[in-house]
C-alpha positions as CSV (number, residue, x, y, z in Angstrom):
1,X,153.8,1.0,-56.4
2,X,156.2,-0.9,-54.4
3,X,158.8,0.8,-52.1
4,X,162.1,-1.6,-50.9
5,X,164.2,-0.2,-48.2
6,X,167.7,-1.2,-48.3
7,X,171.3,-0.1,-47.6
8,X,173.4,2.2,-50.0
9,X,175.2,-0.9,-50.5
10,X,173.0,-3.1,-52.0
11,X,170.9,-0.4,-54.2
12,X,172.7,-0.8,-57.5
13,X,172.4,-4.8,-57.2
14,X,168.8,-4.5,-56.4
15,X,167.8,-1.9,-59.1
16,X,169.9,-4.4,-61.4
17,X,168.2,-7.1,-60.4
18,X,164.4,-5.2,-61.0
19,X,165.8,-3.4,-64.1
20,X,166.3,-7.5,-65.6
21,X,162.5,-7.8,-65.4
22,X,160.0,-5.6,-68.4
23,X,159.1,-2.7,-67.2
24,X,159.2,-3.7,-63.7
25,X,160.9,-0.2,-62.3
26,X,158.2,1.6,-63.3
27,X,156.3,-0.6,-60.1
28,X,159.0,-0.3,-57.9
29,X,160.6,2.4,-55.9
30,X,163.7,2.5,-53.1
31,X,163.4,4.3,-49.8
32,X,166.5,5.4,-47.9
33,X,164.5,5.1,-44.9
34,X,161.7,3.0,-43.3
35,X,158.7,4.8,-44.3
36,X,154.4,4.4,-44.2
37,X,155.4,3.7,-47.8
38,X,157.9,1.2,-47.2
39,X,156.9,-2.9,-48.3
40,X,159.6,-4.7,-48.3
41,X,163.2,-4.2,-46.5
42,X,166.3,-5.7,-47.5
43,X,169.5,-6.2,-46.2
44,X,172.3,-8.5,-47.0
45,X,171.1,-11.5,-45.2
46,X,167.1,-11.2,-45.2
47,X,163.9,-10.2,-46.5
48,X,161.2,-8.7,-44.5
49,X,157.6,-7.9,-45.7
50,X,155.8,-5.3,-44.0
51,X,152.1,-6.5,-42.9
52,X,149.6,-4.5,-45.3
53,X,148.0,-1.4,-43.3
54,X,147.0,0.2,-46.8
55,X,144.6,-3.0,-47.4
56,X,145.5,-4.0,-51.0
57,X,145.6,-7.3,-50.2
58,X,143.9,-9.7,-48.2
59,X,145.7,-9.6,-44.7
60,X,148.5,-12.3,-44.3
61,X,151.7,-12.3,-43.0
62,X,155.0,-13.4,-44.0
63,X,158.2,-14.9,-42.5
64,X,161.6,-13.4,-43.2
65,X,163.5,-14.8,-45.8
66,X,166.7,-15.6,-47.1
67,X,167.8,-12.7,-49.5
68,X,167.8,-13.9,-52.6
69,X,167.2,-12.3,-56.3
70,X,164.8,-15.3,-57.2
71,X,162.4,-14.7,-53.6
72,X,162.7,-10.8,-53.9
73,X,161.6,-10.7,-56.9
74,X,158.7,-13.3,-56.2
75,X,157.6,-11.1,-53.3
76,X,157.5,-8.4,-55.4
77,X,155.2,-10.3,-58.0
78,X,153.2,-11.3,-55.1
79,X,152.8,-7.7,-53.9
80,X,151.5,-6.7,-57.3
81,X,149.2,-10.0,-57.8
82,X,151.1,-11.3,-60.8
83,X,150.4,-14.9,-59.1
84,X,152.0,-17.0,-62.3
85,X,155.0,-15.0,-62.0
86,X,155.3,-15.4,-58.3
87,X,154.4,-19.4,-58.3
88,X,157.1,-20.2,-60.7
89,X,160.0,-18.2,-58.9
90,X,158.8,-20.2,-55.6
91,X,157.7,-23.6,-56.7
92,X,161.3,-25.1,-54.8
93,X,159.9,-22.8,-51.6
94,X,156.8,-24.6,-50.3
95,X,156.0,-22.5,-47.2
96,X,155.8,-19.4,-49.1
97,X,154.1,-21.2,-52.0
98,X,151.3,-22.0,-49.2
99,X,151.1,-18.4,-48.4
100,X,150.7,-16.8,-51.9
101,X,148.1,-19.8,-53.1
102,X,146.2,-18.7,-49.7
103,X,146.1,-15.0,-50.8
104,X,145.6,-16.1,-54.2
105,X,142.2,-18.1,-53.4
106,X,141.4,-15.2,-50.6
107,X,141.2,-12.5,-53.3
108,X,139.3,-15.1,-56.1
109,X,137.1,-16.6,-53.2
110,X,138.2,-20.4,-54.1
111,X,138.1,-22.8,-51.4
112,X,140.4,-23.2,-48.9
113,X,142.5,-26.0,-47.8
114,X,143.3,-25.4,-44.0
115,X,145.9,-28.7,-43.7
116,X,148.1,-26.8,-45.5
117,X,148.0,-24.4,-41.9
118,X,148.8,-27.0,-39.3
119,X,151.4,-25.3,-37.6
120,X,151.3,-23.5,-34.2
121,X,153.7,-20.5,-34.7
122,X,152.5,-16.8,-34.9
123,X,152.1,-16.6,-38.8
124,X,150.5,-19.7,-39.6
125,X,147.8,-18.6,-36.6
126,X,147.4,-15.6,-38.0
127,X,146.8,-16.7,-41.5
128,X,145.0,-19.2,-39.9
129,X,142.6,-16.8,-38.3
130,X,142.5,-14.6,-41.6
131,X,141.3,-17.7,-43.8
132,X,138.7,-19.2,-41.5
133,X,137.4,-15.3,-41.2
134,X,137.4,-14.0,-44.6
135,X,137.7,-17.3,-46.7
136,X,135.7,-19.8,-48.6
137,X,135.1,-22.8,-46.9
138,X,133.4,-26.0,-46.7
139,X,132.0,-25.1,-43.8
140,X,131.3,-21.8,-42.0
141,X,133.6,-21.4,-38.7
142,X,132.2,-20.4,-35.6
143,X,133.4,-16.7,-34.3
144,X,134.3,-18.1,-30.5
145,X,137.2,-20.1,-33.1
146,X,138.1,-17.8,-35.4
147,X,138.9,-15.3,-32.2
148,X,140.5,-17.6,-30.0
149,X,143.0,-18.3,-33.4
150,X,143.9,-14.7,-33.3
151,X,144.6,-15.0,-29.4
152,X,146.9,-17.7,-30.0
153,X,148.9,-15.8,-32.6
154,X,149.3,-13.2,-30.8
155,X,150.4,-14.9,-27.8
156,X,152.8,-17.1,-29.7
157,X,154.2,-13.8,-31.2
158,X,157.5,-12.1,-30.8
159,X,157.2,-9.5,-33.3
160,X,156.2,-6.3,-32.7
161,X,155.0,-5.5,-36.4
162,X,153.0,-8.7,-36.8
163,X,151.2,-8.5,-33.0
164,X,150.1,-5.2,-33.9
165,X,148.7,-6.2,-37.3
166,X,146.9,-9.5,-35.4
167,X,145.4,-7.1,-32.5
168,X,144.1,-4.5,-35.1
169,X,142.8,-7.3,-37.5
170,X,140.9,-9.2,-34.3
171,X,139.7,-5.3,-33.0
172,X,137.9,-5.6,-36.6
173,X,136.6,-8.6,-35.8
174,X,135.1,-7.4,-32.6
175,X,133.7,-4.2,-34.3
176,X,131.7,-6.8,-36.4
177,X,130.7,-8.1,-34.0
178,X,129.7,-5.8,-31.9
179,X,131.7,-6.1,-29.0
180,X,132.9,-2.8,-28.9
181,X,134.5,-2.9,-25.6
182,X,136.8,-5.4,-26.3
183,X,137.9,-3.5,-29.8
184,X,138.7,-0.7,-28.3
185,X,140.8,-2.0,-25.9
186,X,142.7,-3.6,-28.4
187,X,143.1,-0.5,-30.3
188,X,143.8,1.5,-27.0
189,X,146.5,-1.1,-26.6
190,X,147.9,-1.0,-30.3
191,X,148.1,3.0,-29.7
192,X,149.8,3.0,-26.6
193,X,152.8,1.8,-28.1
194,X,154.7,4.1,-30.4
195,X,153.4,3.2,-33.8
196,X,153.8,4.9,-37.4
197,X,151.7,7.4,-38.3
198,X,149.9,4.8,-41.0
199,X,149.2,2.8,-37.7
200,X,148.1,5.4,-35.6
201,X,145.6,6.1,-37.9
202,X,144.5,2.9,-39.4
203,X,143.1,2.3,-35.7
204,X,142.1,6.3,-35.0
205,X,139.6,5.5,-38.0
206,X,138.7,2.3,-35.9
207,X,138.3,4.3,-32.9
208,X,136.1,6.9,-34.9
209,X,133.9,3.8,-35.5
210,X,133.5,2.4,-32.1
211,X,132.4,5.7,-31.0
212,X,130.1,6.6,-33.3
213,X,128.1,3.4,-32.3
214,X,128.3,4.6,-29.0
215,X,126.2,7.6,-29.5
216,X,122.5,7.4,-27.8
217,X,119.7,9.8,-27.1
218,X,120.1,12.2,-25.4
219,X,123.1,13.2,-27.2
220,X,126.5,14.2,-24.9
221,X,127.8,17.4,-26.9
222,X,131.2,17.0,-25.1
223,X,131.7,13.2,-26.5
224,X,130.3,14.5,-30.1
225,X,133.3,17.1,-30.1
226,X,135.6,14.2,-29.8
227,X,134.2,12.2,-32.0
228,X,134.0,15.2,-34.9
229,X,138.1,16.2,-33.4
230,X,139.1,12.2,-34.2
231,X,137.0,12.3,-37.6
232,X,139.2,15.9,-38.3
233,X,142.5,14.7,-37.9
234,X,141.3,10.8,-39.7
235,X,140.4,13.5,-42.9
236,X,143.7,15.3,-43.0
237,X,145.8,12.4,-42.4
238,X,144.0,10.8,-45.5
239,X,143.9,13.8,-47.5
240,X,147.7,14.2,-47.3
241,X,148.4,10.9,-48.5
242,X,145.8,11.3,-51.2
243,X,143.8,8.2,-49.7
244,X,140.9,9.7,-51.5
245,X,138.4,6.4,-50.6
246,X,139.6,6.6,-47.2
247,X,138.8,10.3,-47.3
248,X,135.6,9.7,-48.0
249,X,134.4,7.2,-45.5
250,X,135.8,9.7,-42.8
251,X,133.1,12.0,-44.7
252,X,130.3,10.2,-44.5
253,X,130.9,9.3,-40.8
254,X,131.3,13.1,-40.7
255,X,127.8,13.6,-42.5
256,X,125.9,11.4,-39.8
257,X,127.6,13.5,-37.3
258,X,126.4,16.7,-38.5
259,X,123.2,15.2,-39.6
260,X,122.4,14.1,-35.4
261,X,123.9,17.6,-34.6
262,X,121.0,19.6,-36.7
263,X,124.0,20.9,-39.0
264,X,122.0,19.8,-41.8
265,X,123.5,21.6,-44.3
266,X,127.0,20.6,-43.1
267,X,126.4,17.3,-43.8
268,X,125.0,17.4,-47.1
269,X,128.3,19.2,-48.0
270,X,130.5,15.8,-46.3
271,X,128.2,13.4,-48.0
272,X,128.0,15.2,-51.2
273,X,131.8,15.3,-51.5
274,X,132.3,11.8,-50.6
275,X,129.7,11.0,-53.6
276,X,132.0,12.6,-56.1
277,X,134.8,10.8,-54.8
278,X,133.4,7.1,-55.1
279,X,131.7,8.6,-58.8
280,X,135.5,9.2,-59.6
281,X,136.4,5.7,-58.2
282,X,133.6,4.2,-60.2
283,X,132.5,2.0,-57.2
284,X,128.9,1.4,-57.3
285,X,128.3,-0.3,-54.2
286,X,129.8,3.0,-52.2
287,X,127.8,5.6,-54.1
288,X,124.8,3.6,-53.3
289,X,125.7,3.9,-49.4
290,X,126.8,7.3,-49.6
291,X,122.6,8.0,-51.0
292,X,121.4,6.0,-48.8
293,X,123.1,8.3,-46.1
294,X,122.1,11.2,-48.1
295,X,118.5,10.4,-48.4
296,X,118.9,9.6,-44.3
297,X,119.8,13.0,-44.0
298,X,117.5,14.7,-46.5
299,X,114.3,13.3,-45.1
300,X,115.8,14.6,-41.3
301,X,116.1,18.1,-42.8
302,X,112.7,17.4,-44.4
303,X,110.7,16.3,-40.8
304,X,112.7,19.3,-39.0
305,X,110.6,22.0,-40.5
306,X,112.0,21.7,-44.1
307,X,109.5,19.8,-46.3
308,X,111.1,20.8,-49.1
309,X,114.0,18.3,-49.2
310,X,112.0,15.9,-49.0
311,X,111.5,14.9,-53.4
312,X,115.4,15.0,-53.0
313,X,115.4,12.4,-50.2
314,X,113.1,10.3,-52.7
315,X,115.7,11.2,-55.5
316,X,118.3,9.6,-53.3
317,X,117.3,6.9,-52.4
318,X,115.6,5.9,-55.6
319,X,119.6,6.3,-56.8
320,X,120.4,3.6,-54.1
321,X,118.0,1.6,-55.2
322,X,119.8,1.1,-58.4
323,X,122.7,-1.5,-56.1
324,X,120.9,-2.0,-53.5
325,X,118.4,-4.3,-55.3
326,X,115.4,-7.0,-54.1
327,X,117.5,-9.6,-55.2
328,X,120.7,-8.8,-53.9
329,X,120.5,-7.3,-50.7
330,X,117.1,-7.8,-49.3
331,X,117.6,-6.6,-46.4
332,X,118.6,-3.1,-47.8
333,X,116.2,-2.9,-50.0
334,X,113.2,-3.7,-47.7
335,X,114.6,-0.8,-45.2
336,X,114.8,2.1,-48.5
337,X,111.3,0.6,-49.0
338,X,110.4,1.5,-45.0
339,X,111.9,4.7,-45.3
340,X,110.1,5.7,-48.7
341,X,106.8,4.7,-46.9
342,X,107.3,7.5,-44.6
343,X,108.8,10.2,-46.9
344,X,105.8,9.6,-49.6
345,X,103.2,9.8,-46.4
346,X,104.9,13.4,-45.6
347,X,105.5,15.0,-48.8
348,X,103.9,18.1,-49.3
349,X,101.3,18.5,-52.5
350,X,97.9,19.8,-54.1
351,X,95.1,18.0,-52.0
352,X,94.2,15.7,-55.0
353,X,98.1,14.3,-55.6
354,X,97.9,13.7,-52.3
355,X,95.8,10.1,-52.7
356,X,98.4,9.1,-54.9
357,X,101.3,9.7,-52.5
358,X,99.5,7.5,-49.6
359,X,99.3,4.4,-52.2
360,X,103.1,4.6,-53.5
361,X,103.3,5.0,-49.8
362,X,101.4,2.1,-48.7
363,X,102.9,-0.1,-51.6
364,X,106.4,0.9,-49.8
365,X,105.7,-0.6,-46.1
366,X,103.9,-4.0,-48.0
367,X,107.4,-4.1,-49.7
368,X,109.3,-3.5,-46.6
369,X,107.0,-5.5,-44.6
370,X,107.4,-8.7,-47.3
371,X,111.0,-9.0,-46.4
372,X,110.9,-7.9,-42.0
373,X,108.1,-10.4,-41.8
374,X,106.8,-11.2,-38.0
375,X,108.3,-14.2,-37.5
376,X,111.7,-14.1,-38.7
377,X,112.5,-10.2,-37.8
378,X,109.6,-9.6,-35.0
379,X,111.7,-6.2,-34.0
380,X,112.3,-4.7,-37.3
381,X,108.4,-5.9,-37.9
382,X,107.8,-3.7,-35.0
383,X,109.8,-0.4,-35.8
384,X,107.8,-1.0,-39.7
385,X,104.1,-1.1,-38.0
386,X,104.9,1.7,-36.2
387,X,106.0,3.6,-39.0
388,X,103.0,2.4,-41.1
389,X,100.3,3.6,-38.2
390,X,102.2,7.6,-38.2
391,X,101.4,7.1,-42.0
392,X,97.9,6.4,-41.9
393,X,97.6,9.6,-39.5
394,X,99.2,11.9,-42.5
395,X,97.0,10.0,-45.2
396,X,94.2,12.3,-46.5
397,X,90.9,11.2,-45.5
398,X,89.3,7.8,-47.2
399,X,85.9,7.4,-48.1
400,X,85.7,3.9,-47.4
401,X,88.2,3.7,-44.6
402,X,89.1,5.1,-41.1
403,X,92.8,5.6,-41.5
404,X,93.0,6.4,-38.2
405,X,91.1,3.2,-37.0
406,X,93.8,1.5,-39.3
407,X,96.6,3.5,-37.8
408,X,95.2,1.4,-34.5
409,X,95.3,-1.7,-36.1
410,X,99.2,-1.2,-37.1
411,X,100.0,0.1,-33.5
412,X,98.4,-3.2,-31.8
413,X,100.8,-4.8,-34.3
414,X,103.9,-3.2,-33.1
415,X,102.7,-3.4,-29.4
416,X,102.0,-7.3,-29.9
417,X,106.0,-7.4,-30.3
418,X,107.2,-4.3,-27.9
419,X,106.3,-6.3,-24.8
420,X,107.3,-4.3,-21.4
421,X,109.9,-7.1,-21.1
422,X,111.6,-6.9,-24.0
423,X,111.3,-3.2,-25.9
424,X,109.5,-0.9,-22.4
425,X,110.8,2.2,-24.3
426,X,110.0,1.2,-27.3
427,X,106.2,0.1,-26.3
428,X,106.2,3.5,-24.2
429,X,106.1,5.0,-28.0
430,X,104.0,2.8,-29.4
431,X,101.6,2.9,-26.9
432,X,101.8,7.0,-27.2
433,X,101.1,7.0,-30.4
434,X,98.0,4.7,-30.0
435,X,96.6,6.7,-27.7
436,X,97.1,10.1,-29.2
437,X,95.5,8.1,-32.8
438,X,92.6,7.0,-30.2
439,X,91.0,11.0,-30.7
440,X,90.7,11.1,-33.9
441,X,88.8,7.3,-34.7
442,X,85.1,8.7,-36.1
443,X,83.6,9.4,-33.1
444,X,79.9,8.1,-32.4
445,X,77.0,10.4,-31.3
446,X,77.0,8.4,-27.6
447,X,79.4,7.9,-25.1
448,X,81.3,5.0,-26.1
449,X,82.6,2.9,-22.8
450,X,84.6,0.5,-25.3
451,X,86.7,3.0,-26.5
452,X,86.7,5.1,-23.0
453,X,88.0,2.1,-21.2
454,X,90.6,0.9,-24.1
455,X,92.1,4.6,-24.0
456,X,92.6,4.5,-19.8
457,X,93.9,1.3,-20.2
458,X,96.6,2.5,-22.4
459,X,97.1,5.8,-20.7
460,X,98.0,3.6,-17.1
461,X,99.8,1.4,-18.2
462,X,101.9,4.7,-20.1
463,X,102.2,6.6,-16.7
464,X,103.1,2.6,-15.2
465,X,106.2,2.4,-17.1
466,X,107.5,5.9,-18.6
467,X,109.9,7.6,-16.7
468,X,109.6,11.0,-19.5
469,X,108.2,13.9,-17.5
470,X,106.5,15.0,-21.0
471,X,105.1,11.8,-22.2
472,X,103.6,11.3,-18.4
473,X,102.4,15.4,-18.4
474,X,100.6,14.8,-21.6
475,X,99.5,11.5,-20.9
476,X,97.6,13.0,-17.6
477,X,96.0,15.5,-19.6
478,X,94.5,12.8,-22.0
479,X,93.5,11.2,-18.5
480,X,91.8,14.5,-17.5
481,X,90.0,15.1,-21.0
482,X,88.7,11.8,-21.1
483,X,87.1,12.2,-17.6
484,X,85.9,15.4,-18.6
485,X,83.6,13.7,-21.4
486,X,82.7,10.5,-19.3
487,X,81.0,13.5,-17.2
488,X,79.7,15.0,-19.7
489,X,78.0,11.4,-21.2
490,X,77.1,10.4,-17.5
């Protein structure tokens, strides 16, 4: 639906005008004041269009116009993506014409011709910036370019509307890229000034983001209340306006909140409702996030004392499977595949199902570990090794093999990656782990100095770079227990 402002004046010609087209009032609406609904306003000289804060459309901006029944009504066909209509009522109009074939090929993912946005003002930047972002191109831009295009549009800008729209479309850009200080200045900036409530909350669902990715162990209870308060008022805002898909992002960031704060069965509830809304939406790719979340959160609940969840953790994730294929996201898949590996390894069962867990399991990491190979993703390599060595300590016990002389063999494989340098918390794990796996290797009937000295080895170089007051209490005790059997052997 598209909602015009305009004067008293000029609503009968206007709904005259619309009422010429088929059926075209039934898409169009009039305000009698500037709303978060409003589009388009009109008045007896100009057209304005409204950037898009409800993201229907790729994000492009448009000049003011010259009223007139043949451009209104092209805008409007432009707003609801009847592109023949909208071509033909502004093939004398070339600028515009530009504009609409750029959103046109934005939306069908056709290449891009950037001469056609030469020019140095504000809107071309802008559009600029948008198509080298989100377009198809000949060749990939490089983000250093694609920023510094947004810069210049906002700098060349003289309208409030459209250098809000710029700074919350580059704060996006930052969040992708992971420069999370420089986002949320912008959107510190954007809600400084006094904005619509569409605005303020557009970038209080940014801000939600940028602080979630801020949270690190040990977990600050004071900055979690102000992330859930921010994710609270996101939700009603959403609700009210019956932004149903935006309502249920807000819930799943709401879910992972819960899920880090213990309030397990919270969570479940957020992600759970946020399921039924993309089911309603029919969209695939958001119902196979929302179980990959789930499953997240069930196999958490599962390694906190509650075993039970953790068949529905394989449930969910097997469901996420269904999108998140080998073939097209790799990536995704490999990681379900990690995750598997360590909920089939945990699972509770009858002693002689238990075999048959430990080789789905073990078919899981090779499937994980096919895609995060050494070479090409040495840290997520790492994290998987690790994984794989806790698994061969829950294995039941092999005839033919020592799993925990293979759990070993998977740690040395993580540590050969968590160097000191580069990962010294991670290897402080790692190295934990080992040690702790070291006990339970078949032990021989004589002292064995080989795997005396490995074991002190790992223990000093533990108490060398841990600063954990557990890790190093325990980590003396090993020192203590293995002097006690050197003794004893001596």
């Amino acid at each position: 639906m598209i909602t015009i402002y305009t004067s008293v004046d000029l609503l009968d010609q206007i709904q005259s005008l619309i009422d010429t087209e088929d059926r075209l009032n039934e898409l169009v609406n009039f305000s009698d004041k500037i709303c978060d609904q409003t589009s388009i306003k009109v008045n007896a000289t100009t057209i304005e269009i409204f950037p898009d804060w409800d993201n229907t459309q790729p994000p492009l901006l448009f000049p003011t116009l010259q009223f007139d029944n043949k451009i209104l009504l092209g805008i409007i066909y432009t707003k609801l993506n009847n592109f023949e209509k909208a071509y033909s009522l502004f093939k004398d109009n070339t600028e515009i014409l530009n504009i609409i074939d750029l959103l046109n090929r934005l939306q069908n993912g056709v290449i891009i011709d950037f001469s056609l946005f030469s020019g140095d003002d504000n809107i071309t930047l802008h559009n600029r910036a948008v198509a080298m972002q989100y377009g198809t191109c000949e060749s990939q831009f490089a983000i250093e370019d694609i920023i510094d295009t947004y810069c210049k549009a906002i700098k060349n800008n003289d309208n409030l509307n459209h250098s809000l729209y710029t700074n919350y479309l580059l704060s996006q850009l930052y969040i992708d890229i992971l420069d999370m200080n420089k986002a949320q200045e912008l959107i510190n900036s954007i809600l400084s000034k006094n904005v619509t409530k569409k605005i303020e909350f557009s970038c209080k669902d940014l801000l939600s983001k940028i602080w979630i990715s801020q949270i690190s162990i040990p977990y600050d209870q004071i900055f979690l209340e102000k992330i859930k308060n921010i994710l609270w008022e996101c939700l009603e805002y959403f609700e009210s306006e019956n932004k149903e898909v935006e309502s249920a992002m807000i819930l799943l960031d709401a879910g992972y909140v819960a899920t880090i704060s213990n309030s397990f069965s919270e969570a479940l509830g957020y992600i759970n409702r946020a399921i039924l809304i993309f089911t309603k939406e029919k969209l695939d790719s958001l119902i196979a996030q929302a179980n990959l979340i789930k499953g997240n959160l069930l196999q958490t609940w599962g390694q906190n004392g509650n075993p039970q969840f953790f068949r529905s953790a394989i449930k969910a994730y097997q469901d996420a499977l269904r999108v998140f294929t080998k073939e097209n996201t790799p990536h995704i898949f490999a990681e379900i595949q990690h995750q598997l590996g360590k909920v089939y390894a945990e699972i509770p069962d009858e002693v002689k199902k238990k075999g048959v867990w430990a080789a789905v399991s073990v078919s899981s990491f090779n499937e994980a570990l096919n895609f995060y190979n050494k070479v090409d993703f040495p840290y997520e390599f790492a994290m998987i090794c690790q994984s794989f060595g806790n698994a061969y300590t829950k294995y039941p016990a092999s005839l033919h093999t020592d799993n925990y002389d293979k759990a070993l063999a998977w740690y040395r494989e993580a540590l050969d990656i968590r160097t000191v340098q580069k990962y010294p918390i991670e290897r402080v794990l790692s190295l934990s782990n080992y040690l702790e796996a070291s006990w339970f290797v078949g032990n021989k009937d004589d002292f064995d100095q080989v795997r005396f000295d490995d074991m002190m080895n790992i223990a000093n170089e533990i108490l060398t770079i841990s600063n954990d007051p557990d890790i190093i209490e325990n980590t003396k005790a090993d020192i203590e227990k293995l002097m006690i059997i050197k003794a004893k052997f001596a």
